[in-house]
N, C-alpha and C positions, 0 to 999 in steps of 0.2 A: 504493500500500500504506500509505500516513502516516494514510489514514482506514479500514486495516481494523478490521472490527466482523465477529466470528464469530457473534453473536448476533443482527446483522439478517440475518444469511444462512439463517440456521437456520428452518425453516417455521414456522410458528405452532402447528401440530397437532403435530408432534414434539418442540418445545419442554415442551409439560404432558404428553408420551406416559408414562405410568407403564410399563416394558418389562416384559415377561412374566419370569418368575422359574420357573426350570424345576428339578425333586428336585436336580441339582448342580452348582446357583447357590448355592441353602441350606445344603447338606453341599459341601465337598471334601475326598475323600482325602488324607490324607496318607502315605498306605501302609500302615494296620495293618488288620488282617485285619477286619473288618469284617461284620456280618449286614447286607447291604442291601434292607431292604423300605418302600423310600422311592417308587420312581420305576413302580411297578405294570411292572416287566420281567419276562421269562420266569425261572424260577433258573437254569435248569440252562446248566452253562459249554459255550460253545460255541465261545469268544472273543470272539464279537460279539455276545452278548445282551445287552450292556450298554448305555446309553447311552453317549456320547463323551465326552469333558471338554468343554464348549460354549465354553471361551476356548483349547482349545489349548496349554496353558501350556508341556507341556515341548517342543515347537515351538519355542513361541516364544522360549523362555529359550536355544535355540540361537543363533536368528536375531539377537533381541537382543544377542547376544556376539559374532557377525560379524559384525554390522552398522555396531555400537559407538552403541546408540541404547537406550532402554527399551523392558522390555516391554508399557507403556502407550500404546508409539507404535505399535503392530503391529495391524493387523487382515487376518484370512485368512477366505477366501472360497471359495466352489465354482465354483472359475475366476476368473481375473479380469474376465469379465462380471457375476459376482455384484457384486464387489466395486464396479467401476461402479456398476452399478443402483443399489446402496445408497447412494449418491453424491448420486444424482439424486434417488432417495425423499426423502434427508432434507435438500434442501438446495434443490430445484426444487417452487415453486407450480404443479401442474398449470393449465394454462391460460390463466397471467400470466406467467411468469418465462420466459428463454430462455438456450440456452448459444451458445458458438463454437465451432468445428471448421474445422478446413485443412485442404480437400480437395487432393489425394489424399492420404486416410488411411486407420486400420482402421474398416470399416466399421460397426460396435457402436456408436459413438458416434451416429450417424443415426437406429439402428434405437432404440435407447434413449429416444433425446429423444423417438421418436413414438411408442412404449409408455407413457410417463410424461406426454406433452401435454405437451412443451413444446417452445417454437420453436426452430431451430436455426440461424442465423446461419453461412451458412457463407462462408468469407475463402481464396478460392485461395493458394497457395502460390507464390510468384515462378514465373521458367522456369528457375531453377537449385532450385528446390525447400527453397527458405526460406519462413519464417515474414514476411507481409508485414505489422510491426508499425503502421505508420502507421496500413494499412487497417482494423487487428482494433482497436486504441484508437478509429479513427473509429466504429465501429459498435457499442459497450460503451454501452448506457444503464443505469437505476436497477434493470432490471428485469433483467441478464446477470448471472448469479450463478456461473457454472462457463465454463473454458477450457481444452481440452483439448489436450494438444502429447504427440505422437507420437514419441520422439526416444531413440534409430534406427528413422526413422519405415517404417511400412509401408502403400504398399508400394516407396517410394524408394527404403529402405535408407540415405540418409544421416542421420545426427546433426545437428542445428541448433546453427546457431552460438551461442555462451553467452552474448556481447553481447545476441541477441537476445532469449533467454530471460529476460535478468537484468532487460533493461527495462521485460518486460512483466509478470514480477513485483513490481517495484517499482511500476507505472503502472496496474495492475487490481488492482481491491479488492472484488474477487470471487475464489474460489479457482482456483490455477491446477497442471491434475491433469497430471504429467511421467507418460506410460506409457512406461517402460524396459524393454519386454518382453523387447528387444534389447541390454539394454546390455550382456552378458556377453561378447559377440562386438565390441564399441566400445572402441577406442583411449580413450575420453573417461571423465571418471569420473563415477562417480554423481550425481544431485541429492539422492541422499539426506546429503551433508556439509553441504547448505545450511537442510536444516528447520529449526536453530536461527534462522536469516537471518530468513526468511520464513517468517510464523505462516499464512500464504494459502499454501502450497505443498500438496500430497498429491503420493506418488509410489508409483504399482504398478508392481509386478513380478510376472515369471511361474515357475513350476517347470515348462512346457510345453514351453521351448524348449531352453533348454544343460542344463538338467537332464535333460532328458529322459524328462520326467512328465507328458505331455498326458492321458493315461489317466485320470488319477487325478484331474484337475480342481482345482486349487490355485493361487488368486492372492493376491497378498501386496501391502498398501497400506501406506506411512509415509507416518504424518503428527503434529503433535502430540497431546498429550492431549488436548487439548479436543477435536480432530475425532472423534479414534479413538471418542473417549466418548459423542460423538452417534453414531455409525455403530453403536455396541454397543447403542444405543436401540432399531435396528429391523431387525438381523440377527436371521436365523431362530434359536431356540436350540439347536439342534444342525447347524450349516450346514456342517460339514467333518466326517464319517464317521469312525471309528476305522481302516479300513483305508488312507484316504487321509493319518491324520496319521502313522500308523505307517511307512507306504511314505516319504511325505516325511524322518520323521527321519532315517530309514538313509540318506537321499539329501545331507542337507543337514550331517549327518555326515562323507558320505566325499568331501572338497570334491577331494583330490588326483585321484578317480576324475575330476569335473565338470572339472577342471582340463586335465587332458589329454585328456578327449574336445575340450574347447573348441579347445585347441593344435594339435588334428586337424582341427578341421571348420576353422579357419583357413587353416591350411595347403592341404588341400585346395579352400578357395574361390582362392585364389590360384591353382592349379593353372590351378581352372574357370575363369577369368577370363582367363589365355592364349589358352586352348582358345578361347570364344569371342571372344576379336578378334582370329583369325585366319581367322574365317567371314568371307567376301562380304555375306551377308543379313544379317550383323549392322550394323545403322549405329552405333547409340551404347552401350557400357558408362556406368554411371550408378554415380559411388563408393557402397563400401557398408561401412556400421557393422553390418550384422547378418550372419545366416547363410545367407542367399540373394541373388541379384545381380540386377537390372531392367535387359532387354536390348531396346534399340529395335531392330524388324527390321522387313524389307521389308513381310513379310506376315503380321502374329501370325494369320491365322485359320488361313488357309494350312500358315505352321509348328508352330502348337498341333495339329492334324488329323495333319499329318505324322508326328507325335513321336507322338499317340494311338496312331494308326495302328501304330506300333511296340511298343507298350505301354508309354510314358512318360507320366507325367501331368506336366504344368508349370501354370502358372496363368499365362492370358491377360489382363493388365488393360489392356485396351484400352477400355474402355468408361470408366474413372476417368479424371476432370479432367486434362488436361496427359500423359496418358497412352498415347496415343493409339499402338498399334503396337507394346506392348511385349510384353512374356514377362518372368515371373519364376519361375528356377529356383533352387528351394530345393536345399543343397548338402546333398550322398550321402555314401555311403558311399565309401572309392575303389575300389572293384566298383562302383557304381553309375555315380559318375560317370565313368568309362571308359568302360560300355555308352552313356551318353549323349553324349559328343562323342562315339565312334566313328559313332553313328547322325546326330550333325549333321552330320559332314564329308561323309556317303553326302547329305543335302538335296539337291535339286535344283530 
């Protein structure tokens, strides 16, 4: 990080992008009542005839206040797929440049790099499901501009150690993106205390998961100003809906509601985490920072079929790197998960 430069990182076409300037980039409201015949909209109120605010602001002036960051360091996205993508558009030469990725992880990051042309360096993860630093610094040429760390990764569900994190911030001078989808459900604290640290850090987070806003499609990235300020070059100008920022405010609002659903889904994974390792077909419980748990068993095709068969859906990842055998059961409701150990224990 002693020779980061955010400016060679930045594309060359994005660099002179003049960004599109949309009716309220020009005008914003300040609340008085208003004739607006700026934006060629329908008149008549319907609530949503209007365009959106395109930065979001009174979003963000919440989030900013919980976060304890500016609201120049926030940018929000339709998902945090979008918010990736935008990542890579402005930051990845189709064609030349490559990123890194630790398989087993969330799969977007794969699918991205081959929509945007760029190569994907992928560095397995120990067999305790760490970050294997030596290997990912071996493999960083002039040309590796983006590093992606998963952490409470999925689909391990562990948190990577901070040692390793901090190294590889310090030692890659290319940016390095923490996706904390999971950290609401993590013992561990945020990376977002460190963006002063490292001007090379970006960290996304989701409203999909303890919030309980998958619906609505809302990912939320810190980073410093300078990033935010290229990423605001080539987000779409209306990229989050009025229905989506309105839902998020009530949400991000009433944190004591998010609070104790999170104390429940807790609690409850604990529960599920008895339940299974006192199965037989279960071999290995794998710790977990998030809200679901990665179970090695005898026979994941077998007992994914089984569970179907009953009308439970789990996710098999048997197929991912080091994975080989597992089940990952996302934690219920407790009505839910009762119907499901009761139906494990019936396995045979």
């Amino acid at each position: 990080m002693k020779g980061f430069d955010l400016n060679k990182l930045v594309r060359e076409s994005v660099q002179k992008l003049q960004p599109y300037s949309s009716a309220r980039d020009e005008y914003v409201s300040d609340g008085s009542e208003m004739i607006f015949l700026d934006a060629n909209e329908n008149p008549y109120d319907n609530g949503v005839n209007r365009y959106p605010d395109p930065y979001q602001r009174s979003l963000k002036s919440v989030l900013a206040d919980q976060k304890s960051i500016s609201e120049n360091q926030i940018l929000l996205g339709n998902g945090s797929d979008e918010v990736l993508d935008l990542i890579y558009r402005a930051f990845c030469e189709p064609n030349q440049d490559n990123i890194i990725t630790l398989p087993p992880t969330y799969g977007m990051y794969k699918v991205l790099a081959g929509i945007n042309a760029v190569k994907n360096k992928e560095v397995l993860l120990t067999n305790d499901f760490e970050p294997n630093v030596d290997e990912i610094l071996k493999v960083v040429d002039i040309k590796t501009k983006l590093l992606f760390i998963c952490s409470p990764n999925n689909p391990t569900a562990n948190s990577f150690h901070k040692e390793k994190i901090e190294r590889l911030l310090k030692s890659f001078n290319g940016l390095v993106v923490i996706d904390e989808a999971y950290i609401d459900f993590s013992k561990d604290e945020s990376w977002l205390s460190q963006l002063i640290n490292y001007p090379n850090l970006i960290v996304t987070q989701t409203l999909s998961k303890a919030y309980g806003l998958a619906g609505i499609r809302l990912g939320v990235c810190y980073a410093s100003e300078e990033i935010i300020g290229v990423l605001n070059k080539i987000k779409p100008p209306y990229n989050v809906n009025q229905l989506t920022q309105q839902h998020a405010l009530q949400r991000v609002l009433n944190q004591d509601l998010v609070q104790q659903e999170v104390k429940h889904i807790l609690k409850e994974r604990q529960e599920l985490m008895k339940a299974l390792e006192s199965l037989e077909f279960v071999e290995v419980l794998y710790p977990t920072d998030a809200n679901f748990i990665l179970a090695k068993v005898d026979d994941a095709n077998k007992r994914y079929q089984q569970l179907l068969n009953k009308q439970v859906v789990v996710r098999n990842r048997s197929t991912q790197p080091l994975c080989e055998n597992t089940l990952r059961f996302t934690v219920g409701t407790p009505e839910e998960n009762k119907k499901l150990i009761a139906i494990l224990k019936e396995l045979e």
